[in-house]
C-alpha positions in Angstrom: 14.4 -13.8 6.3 13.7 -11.9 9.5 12.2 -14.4 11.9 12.1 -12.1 15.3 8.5 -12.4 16.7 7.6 -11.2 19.9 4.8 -8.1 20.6 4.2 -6.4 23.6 1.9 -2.9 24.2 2.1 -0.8 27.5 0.2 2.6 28.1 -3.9 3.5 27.6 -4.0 6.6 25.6 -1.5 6.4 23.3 -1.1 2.4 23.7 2.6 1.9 22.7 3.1 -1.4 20.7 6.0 -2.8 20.0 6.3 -6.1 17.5 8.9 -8.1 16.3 10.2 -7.3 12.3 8.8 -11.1 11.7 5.4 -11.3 12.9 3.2 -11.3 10.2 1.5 -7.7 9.9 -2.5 -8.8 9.3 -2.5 -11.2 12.6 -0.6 -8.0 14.6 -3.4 -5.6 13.3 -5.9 -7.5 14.3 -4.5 -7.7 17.5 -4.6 -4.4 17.8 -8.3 -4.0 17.3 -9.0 -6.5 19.4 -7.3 -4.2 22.1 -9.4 -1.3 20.2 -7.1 0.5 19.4 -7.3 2.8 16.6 -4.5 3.6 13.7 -3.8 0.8 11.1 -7.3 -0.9 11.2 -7.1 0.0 7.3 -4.4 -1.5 6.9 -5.9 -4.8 7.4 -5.3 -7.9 4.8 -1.9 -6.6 3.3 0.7 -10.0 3.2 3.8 -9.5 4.3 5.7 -8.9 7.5 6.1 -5.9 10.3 9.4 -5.1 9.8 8.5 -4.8 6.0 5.9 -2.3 6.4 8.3 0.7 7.2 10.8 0.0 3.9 7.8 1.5 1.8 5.9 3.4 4.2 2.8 1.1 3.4 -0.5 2.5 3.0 -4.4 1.7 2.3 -7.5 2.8 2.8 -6.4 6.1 3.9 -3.7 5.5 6.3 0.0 5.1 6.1 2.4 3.4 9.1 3.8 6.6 9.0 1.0 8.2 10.6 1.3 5.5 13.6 5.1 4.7 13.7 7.0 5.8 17.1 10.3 4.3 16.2 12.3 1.9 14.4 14.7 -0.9 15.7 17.6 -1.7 13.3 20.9 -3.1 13.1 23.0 -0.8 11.3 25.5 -2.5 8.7 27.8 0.1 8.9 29.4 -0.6 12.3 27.0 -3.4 13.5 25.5 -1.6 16.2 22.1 -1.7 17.4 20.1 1.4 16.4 16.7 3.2 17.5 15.5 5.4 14.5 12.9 7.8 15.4 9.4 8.5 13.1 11.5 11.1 12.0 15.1 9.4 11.0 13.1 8.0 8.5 12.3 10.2 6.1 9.0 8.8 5.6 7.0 9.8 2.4 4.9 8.4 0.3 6.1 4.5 -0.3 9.3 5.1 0.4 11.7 5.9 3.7 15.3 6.0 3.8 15.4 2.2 3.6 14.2 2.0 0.4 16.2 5.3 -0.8 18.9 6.9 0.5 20.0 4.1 3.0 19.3 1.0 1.1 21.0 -1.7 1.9 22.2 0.2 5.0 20.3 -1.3 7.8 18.0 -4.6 9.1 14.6 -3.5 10.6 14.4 -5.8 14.0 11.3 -4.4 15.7 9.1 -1.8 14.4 6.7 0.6 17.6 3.4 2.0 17.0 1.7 4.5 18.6 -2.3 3.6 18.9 -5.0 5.5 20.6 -7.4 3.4 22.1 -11.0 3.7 22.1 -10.9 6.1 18.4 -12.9 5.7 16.1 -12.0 4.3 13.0 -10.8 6.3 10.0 -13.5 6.3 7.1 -12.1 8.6 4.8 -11.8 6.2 1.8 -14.3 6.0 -0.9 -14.7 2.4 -1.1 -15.0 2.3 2.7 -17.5 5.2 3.3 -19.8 3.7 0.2 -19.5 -0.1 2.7 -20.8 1.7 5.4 -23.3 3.9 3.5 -26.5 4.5 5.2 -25.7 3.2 8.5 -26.7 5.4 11.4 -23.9 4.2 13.9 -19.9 4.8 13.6 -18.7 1.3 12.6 -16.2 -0.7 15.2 -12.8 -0.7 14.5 -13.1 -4.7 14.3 -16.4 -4.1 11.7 -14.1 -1.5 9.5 -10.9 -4.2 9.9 -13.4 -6.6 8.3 -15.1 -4.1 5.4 -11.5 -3.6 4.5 -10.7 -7.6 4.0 -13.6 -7.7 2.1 -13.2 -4.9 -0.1 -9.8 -6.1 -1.1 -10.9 -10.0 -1.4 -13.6 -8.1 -3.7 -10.3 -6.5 -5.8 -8.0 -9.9 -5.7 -6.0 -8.3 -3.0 -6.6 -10.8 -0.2 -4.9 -14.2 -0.8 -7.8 -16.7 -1.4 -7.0 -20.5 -2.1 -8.1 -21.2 -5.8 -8.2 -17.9 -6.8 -5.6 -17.1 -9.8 -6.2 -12.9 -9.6 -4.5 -13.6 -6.6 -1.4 -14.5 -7.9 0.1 -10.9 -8.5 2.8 -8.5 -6.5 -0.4 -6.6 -5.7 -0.6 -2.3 -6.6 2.2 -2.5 -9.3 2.5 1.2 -9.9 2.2 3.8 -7.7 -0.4 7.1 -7.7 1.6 9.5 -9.0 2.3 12.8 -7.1 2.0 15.6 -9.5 3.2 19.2 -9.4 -0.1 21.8 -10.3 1.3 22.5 -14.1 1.5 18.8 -14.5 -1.9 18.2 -13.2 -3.1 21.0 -15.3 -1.4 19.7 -18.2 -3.0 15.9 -17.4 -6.4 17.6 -17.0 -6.3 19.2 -20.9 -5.6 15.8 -21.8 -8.5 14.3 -20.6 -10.7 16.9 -22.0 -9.5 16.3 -25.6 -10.9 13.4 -24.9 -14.1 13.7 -23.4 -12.7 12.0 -20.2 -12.9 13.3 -16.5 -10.2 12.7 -14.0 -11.8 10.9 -11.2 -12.0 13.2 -7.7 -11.1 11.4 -4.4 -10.6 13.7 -1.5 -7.6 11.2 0.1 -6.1 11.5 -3.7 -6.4 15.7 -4.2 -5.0 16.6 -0.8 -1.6 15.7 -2.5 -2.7 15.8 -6.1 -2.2 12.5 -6.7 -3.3 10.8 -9.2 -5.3 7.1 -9.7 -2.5 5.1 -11.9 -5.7 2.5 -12.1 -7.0 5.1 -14.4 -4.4 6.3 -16.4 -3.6 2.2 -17.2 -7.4 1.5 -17.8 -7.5 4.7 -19.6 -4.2 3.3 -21.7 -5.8 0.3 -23.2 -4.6 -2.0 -19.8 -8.3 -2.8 -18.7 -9.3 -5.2 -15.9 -9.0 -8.6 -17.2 -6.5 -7.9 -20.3 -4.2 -10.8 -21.4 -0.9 -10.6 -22.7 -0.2 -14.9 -22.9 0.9 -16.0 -19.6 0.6 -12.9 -18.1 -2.5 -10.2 -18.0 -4.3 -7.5 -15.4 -6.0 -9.2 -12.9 -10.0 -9.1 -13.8 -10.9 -7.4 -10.4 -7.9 -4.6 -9.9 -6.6 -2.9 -13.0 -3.0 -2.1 -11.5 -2.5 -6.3 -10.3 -0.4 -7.7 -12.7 -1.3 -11.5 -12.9 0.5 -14.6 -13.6 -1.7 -16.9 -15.9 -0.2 -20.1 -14.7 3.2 -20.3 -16.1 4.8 -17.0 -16.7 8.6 -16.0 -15.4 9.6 -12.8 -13.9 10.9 -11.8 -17.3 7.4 -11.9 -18.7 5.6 -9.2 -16.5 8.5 -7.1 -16.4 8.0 -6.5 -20.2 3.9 -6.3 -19.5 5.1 -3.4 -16.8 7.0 -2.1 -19.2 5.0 -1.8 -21.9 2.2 -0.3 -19.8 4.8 2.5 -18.5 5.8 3.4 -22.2 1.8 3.6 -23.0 0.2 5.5 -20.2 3.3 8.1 -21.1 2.7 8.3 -24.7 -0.7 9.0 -24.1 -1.1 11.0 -21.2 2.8 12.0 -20.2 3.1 10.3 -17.0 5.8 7.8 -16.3 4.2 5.5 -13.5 6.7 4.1 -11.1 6.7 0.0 -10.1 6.0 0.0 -6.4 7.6 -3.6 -6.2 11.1 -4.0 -5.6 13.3 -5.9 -8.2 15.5 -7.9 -6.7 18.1 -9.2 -9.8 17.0 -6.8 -12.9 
């Protein structure tokens, strides 16, 4: 485990921030709201660490730390040396960057810079966010947005609560996938047979991707299913839930049986955004 901590910010408009690959990532975004600074206030309430957050180019809620990372600080296994990767270097796209590609294994992210600007708004381009704020006459603060986002994943299971057992997932198990127009042609025939309409989301059609929540609820996988010890959480059809006593083993064959379904059906093999670590 990466332990180094440590933030520091210098600059007013862009405010450069610089953490530590171990502080946890929610408690360093909402420092940077309290600073009011604008760029990864939707990103609010994801677990996990800083220096995680570039391996997969994480994203919610409209934004991605690609869109606010400066640079990467890494120790590069090859020769040992002390490295500063540019946004660039890191062939950033969506959930993945060379450190979970083509230079896995290759280096250790210590300390991960962001470039904020201060005083922005806040971005309210995401469906669930603009329906939270629906009606309201005044742009919301970056610290009221940071807070509509914990809610609206507490809402989905995605926020760890105490006592709460949808909570006990990876999170998003499959990725939207990124289809090429004859595919998403070919996907949009197959919902008409049906009598089914792909749903629209601007933030999805810009790169004509697709909601894997629907193609798995539209498989047969619908919130709350149960397979035994394992089953889709009841609040977030893509969380794959541990019922109290199921091994690694078990929701692998959930995810795979939910890959082999939503392809039979609608010929889209959906990619596990969590990383297997001994299978």
């Amino acid at each position: 485990k990466i332990a180094i901590t440590g933030i520091n910010h210098e600059g007013h408009h862009p405010v450069r921030f610089g953490a530590g690959a171990g502080e946890d990532w929610d408690q360093f975004v909402a420092l940077t709201v309290q600073h009011n600074c604008a760029g990864i206030e939707c990103l609010s309430g994801i677990p996990g660490s800083v220096g995680g957050t570039p391996v997969q180019n994480v994203g919610a809620y409209g934004q991605e730390v690609s869109q606010t990372i400066d640079s990467v600080q890494v120790l590069d296994l090859k020769d040992g040396q002390e490295r500063e990767l540019l946004k660039d270097d890191c062939g950033f796209k969506y959930r993945t960057s060379i450190f979970n590609t083509t230079e896995r294994g290759r280096y250790i992210i210590l300390r991960v810079n962001f470039m904020l600007t201060h005083g922005d708004p806040p971005h309210i381009a995401y469906a669930d966010l603009q329906k939270y704020f629906a009606g309201r006459s005044t742009t919301p603060t970056l610290a009221a947005t940071r807070e509509a986002v914990r809610q609206i994943r507490a809402s989905k299971a995605m926020l760890i609560v105490a006592g709460d057992e949808d909570c006990r997932s990876a999170g998003s198990f499959f990725k939207n996938p990124v289809l090429s127009s004859p595919q998403y042609e070919q996907l949009k025939l197959r919902a008409e047979t049906r009598g089914l309409q792909i749903p629209s989301y601007p933030a999805l059609e810009a790169q004509r991707k697709v909601s894997a929540a629907w193609l798995v609820e539209h498989s047969g996988y619908v919130k709350g299913y149960s397979n035994g010890v394992v089953g889709i959480s009841r609040k977030h059809a893509l969380a794959i839930v541990n019922r109290g006593s199921a091994h690694a083993a078990d929701v692998l064959a959930l995810k795979d049986q939910i890959q082999e379904r939503v392809q039979e059906i609608w010929g889209i093999r959906l990619e596990a955004e969590p990383v297997m670590v001994g299978f």
